[in-house]
Predicted model as a PDB file, atoms N, CA, C, CB and O in Angstrom, pLDDT in the B-factor column:
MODEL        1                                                                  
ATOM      1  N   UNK A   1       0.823  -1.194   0.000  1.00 81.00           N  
ATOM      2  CA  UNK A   1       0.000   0.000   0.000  1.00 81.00           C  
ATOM      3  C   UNK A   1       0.872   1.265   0.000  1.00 81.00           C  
ATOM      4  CB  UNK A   1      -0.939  -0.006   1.213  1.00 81.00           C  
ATOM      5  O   UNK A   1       0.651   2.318  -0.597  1.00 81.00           O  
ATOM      6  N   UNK A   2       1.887   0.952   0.776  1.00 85.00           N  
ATOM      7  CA  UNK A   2       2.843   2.183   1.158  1.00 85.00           C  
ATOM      8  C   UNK A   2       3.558   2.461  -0.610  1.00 85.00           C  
ATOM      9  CB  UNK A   2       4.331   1.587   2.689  1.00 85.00           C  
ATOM     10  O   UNK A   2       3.581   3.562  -1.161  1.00 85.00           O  
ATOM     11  N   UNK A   3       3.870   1.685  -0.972  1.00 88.00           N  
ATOM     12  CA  UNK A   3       4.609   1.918  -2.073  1.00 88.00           C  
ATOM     13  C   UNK A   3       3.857   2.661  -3.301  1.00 88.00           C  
ATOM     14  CB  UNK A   3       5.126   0.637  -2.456  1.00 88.00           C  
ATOM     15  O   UNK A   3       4.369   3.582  -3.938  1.00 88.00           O  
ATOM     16  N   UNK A   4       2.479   2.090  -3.557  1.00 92.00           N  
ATOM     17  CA  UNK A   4       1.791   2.646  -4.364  1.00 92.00           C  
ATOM     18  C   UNK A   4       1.244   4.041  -4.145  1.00 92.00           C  
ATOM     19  CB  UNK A   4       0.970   1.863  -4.560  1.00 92.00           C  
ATOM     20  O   UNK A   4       0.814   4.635  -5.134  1.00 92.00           O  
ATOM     21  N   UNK A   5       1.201   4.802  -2.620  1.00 91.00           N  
ATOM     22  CA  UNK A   5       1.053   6.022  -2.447  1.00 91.00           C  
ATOM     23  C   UNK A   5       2.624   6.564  -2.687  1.00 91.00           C  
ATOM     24  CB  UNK A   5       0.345   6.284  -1.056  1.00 91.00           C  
ATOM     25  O   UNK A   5       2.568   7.658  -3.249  1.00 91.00           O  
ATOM     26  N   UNK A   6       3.858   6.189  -2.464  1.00 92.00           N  
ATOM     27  CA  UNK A   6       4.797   6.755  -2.767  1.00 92.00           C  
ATOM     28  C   UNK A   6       4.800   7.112  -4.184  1.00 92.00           C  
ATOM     29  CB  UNK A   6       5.734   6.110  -2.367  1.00 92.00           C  
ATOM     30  O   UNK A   6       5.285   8.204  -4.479  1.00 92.00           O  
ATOM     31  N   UNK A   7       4.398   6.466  -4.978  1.00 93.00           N  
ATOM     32  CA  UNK A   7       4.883   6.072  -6.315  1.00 93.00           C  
ATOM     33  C   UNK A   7       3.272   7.390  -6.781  1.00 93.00           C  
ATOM     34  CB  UNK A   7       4.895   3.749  -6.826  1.00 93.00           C  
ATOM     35  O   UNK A   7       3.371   8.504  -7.295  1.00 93.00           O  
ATOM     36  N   UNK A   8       2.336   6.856  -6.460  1.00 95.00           N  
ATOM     37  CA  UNK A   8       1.241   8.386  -6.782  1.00 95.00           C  
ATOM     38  C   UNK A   8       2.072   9.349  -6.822  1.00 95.00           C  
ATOM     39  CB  UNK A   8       0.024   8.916  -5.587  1.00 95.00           C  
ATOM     40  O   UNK A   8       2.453   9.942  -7.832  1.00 95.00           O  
ATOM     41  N   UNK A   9       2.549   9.639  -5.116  1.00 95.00           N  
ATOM     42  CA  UNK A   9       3.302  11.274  -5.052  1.00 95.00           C  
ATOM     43  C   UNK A   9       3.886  11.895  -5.882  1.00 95.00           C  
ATOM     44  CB  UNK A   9       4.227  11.482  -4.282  1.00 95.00           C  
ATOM     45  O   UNK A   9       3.735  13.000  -6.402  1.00 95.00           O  
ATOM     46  N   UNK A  10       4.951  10.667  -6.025  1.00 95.00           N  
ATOM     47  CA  UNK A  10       6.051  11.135  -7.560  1.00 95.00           C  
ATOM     48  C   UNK A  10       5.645  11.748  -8.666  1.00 95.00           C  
ATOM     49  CB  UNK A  10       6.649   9.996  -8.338  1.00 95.00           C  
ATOM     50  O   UNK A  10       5.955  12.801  -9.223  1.00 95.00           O  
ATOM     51  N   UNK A  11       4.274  10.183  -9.051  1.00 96.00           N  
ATOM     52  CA  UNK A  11       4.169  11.252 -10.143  1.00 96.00           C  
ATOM     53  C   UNK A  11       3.435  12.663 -10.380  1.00 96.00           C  
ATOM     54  CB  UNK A  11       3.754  10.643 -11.006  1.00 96.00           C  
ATOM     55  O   UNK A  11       3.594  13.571 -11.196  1.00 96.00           O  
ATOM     56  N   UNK A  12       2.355  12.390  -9.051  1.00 97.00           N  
ATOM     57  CA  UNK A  12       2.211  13.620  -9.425  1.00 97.00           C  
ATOM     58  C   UNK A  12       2.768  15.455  -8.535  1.00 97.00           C  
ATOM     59  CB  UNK A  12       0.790  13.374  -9.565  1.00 97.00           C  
ATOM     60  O   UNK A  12       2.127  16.506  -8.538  1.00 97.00           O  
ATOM     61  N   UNK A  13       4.113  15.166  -7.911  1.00 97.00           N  
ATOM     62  CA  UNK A  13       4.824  15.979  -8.392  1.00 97.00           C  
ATOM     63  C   UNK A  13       5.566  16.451  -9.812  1.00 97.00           C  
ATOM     64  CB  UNK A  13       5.366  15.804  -7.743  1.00 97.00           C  
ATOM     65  O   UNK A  13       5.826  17.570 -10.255  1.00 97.00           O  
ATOM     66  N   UNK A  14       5.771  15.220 -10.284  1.00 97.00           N  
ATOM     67  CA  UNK A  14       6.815  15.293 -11.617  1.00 97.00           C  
ATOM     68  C   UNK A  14       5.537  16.409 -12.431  1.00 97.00           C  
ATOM     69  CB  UNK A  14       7.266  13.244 -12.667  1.00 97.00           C  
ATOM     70  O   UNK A  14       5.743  17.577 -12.763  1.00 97.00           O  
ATOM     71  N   UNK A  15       4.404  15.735 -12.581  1.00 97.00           N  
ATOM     72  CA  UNK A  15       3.276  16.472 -13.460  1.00 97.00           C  
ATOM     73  C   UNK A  15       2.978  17.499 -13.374  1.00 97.00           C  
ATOM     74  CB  UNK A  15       2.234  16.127 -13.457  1.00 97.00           C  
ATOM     75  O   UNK A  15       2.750  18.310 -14.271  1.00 97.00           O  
ATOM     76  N   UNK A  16       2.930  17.635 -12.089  1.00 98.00           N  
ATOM     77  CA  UNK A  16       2.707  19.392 -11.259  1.00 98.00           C  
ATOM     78  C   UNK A  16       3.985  20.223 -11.841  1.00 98.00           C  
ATOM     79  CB  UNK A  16       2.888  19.398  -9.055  1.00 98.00           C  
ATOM     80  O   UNK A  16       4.001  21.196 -12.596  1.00 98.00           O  
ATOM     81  N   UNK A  17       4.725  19.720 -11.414  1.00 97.00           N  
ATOM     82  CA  UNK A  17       6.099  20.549 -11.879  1.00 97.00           C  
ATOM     83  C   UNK A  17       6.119  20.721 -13.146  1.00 97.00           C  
ATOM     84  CB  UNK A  17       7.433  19.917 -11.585  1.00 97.00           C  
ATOM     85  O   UNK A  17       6.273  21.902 -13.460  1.00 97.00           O  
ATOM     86  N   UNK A  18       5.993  19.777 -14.260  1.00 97.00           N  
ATOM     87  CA  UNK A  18       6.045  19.837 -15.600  1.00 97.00           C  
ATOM     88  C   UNK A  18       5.139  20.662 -15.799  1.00 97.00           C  
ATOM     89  CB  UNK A  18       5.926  18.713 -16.310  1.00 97.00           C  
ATOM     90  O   UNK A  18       5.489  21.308 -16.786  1.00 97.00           O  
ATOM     91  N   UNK A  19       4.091  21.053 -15.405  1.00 98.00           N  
ATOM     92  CA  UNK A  19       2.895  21.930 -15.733  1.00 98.00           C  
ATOM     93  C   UNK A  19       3.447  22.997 -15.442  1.00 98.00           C  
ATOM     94  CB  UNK A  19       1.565  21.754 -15.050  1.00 98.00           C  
ATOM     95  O   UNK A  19       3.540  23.744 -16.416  1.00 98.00           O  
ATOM     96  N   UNK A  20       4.074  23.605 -14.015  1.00 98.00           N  
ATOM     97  CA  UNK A  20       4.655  25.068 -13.776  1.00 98.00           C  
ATOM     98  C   UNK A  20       5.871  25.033 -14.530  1.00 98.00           C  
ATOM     99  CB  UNK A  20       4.964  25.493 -12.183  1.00 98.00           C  
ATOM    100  O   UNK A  20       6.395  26.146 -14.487  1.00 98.00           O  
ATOM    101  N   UNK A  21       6.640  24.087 -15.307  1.00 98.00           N  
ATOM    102  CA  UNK A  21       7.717  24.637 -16.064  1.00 98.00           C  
ATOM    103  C   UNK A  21       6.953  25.384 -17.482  1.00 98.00           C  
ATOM    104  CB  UNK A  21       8.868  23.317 -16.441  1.00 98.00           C  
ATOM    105  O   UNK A  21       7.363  26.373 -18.090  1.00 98.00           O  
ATOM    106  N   UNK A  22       5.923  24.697 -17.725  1.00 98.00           N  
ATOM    107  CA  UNK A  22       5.453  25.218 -18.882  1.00 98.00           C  
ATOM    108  C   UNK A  22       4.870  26.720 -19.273  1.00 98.00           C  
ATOM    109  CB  UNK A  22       4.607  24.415 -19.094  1.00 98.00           C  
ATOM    110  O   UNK A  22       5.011  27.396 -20.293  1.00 98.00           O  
ATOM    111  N   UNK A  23       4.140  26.965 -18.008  1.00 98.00           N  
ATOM    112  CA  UNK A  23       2.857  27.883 -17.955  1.00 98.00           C  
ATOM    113  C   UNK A  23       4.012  29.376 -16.769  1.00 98.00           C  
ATOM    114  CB  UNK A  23       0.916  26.675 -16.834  1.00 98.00           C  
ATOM    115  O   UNK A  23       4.118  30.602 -16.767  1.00 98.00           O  
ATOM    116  N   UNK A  24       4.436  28.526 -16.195  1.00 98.00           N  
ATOM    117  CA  UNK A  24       5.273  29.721 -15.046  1.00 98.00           C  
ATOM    118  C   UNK A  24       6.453  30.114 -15.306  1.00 98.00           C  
ATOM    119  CB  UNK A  24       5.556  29.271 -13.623  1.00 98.00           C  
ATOM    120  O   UNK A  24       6.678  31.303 -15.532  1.00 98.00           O  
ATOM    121  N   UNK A  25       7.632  28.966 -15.321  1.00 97.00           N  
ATOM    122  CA  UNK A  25       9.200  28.938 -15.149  1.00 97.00           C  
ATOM    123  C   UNK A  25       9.605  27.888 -15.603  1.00 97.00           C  
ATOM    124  CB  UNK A  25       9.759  29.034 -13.852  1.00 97.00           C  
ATOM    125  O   UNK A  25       8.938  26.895 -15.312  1.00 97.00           O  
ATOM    126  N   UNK A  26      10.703  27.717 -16.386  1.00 97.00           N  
ATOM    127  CA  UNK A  26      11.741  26.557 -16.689  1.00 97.00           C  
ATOM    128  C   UNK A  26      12.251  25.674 -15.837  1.00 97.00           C  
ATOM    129  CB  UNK A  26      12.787  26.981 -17.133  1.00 97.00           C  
ATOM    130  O   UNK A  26      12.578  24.488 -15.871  1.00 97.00           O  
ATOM    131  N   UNK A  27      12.236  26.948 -14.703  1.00 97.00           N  
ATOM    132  CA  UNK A  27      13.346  25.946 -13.622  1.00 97.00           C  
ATOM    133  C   UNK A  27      12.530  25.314 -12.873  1.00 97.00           C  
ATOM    134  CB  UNK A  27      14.456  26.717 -12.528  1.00 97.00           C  
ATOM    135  O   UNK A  27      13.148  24.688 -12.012  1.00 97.00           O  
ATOM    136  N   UNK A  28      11.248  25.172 -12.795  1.00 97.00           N  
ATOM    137  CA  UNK A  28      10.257  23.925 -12.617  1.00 97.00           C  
ATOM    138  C   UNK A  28      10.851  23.000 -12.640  1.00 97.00           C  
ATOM    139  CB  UNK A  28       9.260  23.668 -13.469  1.00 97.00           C  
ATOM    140  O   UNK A  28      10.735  22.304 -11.631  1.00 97.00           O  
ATOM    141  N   UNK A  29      11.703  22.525 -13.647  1.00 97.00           N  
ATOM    142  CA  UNK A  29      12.240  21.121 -14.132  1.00 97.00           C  
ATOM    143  C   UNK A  29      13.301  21.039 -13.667  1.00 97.00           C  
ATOM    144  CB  UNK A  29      12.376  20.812 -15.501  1.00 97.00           C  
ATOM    145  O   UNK A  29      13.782  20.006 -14.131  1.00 97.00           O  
ATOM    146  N   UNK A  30      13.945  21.467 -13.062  1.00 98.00           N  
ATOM    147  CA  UNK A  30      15.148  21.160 -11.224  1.00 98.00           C  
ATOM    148  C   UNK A  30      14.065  20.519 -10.674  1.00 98.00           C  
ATOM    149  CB  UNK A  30      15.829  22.879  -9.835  1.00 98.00           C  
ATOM    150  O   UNK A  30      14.048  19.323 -10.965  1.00 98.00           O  
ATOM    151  N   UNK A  31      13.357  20.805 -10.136  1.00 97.00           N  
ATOM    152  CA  UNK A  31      11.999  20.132  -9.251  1.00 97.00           C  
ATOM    153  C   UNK A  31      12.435  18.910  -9.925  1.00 97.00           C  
ATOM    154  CB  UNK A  31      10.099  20.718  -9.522  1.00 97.00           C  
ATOM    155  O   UNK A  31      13.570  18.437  -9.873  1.00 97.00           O  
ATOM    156  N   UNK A  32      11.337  18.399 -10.621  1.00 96.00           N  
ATOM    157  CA  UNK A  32      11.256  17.014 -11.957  1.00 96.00           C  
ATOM    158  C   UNK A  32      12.722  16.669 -11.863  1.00 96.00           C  
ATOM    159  CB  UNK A  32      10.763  17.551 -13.966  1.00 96.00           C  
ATOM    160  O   UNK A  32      12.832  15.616 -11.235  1.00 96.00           O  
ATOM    161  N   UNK A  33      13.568  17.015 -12.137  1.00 97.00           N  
ATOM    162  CA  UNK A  33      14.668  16.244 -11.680  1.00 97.00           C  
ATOM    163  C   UNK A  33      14.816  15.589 -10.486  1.00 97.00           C  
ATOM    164  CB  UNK A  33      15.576  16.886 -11.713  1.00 97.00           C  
ATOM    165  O   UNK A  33      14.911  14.362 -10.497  1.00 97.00           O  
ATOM    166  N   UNK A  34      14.857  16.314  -9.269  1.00 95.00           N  
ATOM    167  CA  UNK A  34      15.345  16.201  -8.161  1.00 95.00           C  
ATOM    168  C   UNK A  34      14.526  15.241  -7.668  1.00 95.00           C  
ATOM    169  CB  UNK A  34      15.479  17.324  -7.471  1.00 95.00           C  
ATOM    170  O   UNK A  34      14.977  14.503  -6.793  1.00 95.00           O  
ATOM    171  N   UNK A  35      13.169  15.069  -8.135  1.00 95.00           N  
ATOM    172  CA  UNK A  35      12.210  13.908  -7.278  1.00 95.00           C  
ATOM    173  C   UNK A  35      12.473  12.543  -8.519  1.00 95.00           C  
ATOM    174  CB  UNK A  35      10.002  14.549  -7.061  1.00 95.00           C  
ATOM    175  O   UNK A  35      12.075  11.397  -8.312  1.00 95.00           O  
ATOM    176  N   UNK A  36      13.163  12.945  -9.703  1.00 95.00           N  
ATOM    177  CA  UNK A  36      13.787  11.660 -10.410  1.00 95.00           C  
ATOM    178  C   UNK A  36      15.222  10.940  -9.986  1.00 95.00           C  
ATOM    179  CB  UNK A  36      13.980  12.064 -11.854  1.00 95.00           C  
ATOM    180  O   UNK A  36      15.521   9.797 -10.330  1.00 95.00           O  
ATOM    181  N   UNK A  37      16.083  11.842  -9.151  1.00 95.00           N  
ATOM    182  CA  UNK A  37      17.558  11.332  -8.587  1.00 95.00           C  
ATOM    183  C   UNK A  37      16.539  11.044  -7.392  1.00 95.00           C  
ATOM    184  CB  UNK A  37      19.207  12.561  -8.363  1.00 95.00           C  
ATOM    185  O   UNK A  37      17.376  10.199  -7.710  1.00 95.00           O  
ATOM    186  N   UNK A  38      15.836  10.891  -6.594  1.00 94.00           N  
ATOM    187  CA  UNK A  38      15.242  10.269  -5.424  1.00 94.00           C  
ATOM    188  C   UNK A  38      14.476   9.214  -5.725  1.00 94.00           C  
ATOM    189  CB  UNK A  38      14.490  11.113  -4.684  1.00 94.00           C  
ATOM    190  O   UNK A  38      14.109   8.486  -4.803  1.00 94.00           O  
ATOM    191  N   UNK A  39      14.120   8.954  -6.966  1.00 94.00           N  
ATOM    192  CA  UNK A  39      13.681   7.738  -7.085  1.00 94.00           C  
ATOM    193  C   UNK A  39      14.386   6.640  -7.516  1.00 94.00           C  
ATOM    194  CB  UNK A  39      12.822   7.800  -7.699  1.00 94.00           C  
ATOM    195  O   UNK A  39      13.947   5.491  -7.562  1.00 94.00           O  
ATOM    196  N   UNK A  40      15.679   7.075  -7.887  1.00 95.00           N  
ATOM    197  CA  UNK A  40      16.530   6.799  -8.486  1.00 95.00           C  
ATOM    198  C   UNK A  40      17.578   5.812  -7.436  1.00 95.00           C  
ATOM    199  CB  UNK A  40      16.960   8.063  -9.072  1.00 95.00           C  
ATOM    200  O   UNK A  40      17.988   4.652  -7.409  1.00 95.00           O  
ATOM    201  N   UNK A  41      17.706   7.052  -6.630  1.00 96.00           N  
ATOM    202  CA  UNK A  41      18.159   6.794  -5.349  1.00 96.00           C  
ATOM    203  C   UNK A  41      17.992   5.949  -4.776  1.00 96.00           C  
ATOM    204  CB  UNK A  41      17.961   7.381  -4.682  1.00 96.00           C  
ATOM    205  O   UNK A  41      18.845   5.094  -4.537  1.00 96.00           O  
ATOM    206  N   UNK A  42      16.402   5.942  -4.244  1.00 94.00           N  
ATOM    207  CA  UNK A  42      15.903   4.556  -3.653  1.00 94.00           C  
ATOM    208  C   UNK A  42      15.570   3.675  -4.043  1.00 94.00           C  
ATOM    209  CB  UNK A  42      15.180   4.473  -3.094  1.00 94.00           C  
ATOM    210  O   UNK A  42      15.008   2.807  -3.375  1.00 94.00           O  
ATOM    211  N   UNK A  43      15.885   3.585  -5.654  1.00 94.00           N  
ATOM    212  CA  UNK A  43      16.029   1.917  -6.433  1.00 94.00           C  
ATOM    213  C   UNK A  43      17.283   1.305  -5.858  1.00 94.00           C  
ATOM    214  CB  UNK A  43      16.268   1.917  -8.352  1.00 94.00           C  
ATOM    215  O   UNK A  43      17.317   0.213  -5.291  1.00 94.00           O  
ATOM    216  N   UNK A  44      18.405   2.181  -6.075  1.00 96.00           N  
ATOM    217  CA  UNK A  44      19.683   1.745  -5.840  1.00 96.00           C  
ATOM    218  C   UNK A  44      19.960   1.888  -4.116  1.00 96.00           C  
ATOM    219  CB  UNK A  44      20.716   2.665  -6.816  1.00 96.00           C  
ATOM    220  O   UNK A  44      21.169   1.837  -3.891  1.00 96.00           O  
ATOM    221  N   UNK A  45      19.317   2.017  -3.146  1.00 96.00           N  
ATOM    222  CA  UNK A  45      19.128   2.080  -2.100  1.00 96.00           C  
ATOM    223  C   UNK A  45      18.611   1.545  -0.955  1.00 96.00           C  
ATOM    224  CB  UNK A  45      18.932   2.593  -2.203  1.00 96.00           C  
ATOM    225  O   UNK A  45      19.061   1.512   0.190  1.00 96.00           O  
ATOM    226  N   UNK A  46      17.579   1.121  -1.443  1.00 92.00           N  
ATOM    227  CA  UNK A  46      16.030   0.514  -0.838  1.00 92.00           C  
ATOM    228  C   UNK A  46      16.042   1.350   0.400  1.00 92.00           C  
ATOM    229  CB  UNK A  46      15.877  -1.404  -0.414  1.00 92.00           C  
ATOM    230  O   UNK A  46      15.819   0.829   1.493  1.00 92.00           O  
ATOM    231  N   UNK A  47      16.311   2.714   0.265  1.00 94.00           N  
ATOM    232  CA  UNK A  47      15.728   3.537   0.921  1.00 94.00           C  
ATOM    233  C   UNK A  47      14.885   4.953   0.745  1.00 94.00           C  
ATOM    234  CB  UNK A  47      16.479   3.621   1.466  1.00 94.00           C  
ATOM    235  O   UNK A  47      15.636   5.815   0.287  1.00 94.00           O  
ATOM    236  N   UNK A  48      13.794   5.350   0.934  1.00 91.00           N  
ATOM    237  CA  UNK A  48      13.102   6.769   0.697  1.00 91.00           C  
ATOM    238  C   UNK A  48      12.755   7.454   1.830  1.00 91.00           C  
ATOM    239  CB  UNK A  48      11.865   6.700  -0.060  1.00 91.00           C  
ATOM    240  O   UNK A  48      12.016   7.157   2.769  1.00 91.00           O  
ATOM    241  N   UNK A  49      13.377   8.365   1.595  1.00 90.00           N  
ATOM    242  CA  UNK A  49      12.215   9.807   2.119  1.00 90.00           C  
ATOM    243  C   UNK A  49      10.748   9.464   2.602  1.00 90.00           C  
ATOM    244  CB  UNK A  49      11.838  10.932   0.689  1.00 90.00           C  
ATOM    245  O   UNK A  49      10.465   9.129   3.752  1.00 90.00           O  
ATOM    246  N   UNK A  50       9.955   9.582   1.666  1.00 89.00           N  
ATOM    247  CA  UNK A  50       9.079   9.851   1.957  1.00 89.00           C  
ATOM    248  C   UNK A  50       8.136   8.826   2.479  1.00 89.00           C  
ATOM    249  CB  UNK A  50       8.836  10.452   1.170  1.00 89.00           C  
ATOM    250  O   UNK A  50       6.983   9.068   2.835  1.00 89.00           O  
ATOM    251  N   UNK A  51       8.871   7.350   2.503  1.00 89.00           N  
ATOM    252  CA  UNK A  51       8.593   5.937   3.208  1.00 89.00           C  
ATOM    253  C   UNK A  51       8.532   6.783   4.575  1.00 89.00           C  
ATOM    254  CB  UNK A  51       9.942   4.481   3.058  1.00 89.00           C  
ATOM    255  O   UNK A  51       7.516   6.726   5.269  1.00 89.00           O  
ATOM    256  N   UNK A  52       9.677   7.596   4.964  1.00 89.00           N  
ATOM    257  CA  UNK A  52       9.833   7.426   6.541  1.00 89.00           C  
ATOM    258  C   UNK A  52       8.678   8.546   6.573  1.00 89.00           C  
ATOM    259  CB  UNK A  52      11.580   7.788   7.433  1.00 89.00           C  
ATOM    260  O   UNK A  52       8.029   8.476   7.617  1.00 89.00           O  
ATOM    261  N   UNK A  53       8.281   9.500   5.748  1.00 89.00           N  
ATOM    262  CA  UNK A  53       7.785  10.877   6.519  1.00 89.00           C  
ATOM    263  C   UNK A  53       6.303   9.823   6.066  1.00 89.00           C  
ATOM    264  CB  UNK A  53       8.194  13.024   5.709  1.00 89.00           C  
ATOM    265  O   UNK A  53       5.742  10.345   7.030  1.00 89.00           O  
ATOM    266  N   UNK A  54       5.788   9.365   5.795  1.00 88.00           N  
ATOM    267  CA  UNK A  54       4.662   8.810   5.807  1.00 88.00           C  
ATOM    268  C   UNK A  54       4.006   7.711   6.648  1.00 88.00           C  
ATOM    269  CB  UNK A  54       4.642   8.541   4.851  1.00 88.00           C  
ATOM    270  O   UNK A  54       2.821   7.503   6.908  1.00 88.00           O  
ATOM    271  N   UNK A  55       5.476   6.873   7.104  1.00 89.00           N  
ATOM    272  CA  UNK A  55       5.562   5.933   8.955  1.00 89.00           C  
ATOM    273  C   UNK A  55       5.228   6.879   9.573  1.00 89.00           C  
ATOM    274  CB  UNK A  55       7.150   5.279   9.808  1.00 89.00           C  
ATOM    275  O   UNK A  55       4.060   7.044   9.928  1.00 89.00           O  
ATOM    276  N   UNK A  56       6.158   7.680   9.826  1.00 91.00           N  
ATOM    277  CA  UNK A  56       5.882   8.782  10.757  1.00 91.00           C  
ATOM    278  C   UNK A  56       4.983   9.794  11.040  1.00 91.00           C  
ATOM    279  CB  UNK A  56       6.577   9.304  10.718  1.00 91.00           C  
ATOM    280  O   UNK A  56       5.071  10.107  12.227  1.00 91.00           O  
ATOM    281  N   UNK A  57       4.478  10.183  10.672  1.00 91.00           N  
ATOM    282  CA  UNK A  57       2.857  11.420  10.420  1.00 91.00           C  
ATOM    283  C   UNK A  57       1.924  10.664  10.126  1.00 91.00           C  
ATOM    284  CB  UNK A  57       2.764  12.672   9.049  1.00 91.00           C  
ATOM    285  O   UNK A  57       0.939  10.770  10.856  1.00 91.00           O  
ATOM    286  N   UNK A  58       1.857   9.734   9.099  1.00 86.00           N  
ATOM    287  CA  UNK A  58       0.558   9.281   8.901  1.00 86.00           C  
ATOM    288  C   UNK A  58       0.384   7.934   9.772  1.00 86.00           C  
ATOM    289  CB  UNK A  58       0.299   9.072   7.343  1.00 86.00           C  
ATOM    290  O   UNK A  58      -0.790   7.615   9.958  1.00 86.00           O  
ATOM    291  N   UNK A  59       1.381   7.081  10.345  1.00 83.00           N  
ATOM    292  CA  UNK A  59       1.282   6.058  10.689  1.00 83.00           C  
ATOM    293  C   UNK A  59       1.081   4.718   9.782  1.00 83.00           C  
ATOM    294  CB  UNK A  59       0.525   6.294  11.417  1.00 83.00           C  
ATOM    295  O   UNK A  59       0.660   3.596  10.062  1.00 83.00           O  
ATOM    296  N   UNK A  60       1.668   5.442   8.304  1.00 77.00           N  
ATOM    297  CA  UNK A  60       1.514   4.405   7.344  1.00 77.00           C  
ATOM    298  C   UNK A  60       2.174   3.226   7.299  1.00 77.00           C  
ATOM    299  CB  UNK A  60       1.702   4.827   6.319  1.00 77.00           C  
ATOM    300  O   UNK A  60       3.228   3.467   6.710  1.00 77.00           O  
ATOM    301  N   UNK A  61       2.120   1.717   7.695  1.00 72.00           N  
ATOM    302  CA  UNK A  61       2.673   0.806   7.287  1.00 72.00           C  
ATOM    303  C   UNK A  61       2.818   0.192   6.171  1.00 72.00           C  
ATOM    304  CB  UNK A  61       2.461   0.295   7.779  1.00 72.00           C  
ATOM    305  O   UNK A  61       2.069   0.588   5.278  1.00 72.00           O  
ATOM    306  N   UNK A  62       3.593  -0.718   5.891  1.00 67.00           N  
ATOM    307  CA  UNK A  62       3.720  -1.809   4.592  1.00 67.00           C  
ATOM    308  C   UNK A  62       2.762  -2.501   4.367  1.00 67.00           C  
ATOM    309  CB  UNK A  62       4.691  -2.797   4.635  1.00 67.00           C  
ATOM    310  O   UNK A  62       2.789  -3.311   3.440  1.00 67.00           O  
TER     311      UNK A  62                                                      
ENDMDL                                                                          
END                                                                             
């Protein structure tokens, strides 16, 4: 369960962001990067962010 809300978030930051690079600013897409080296990250990791901030505040388990 946990994974498939992680994996929502992503994308829809990446989308959000891609939308304000278009309509607002370029540098939107630093954003879109930066949540792509974190996913990136925690392939090669088996660790995330936002695993822990979502244990933690929401009480979300696996």
């Amino acid at each position: 369960m946990k994974n498939r809300i992680v994996r929502g978030i992503a994308g829809t930051f990446i989308i959000i962001s891609l939308l304000l690079a278009v309509y607002v600013n370029q540098n939107w897409l630093w954003f879109t990067a930066f949540v792509g080296a974190n996913l990136l990250q925690s392939s090669l990791t088996k660790w995330c962010l936002m695993d822990d901030i979502l244990t933690k505040v929401f009480k979300i388990k696996d």
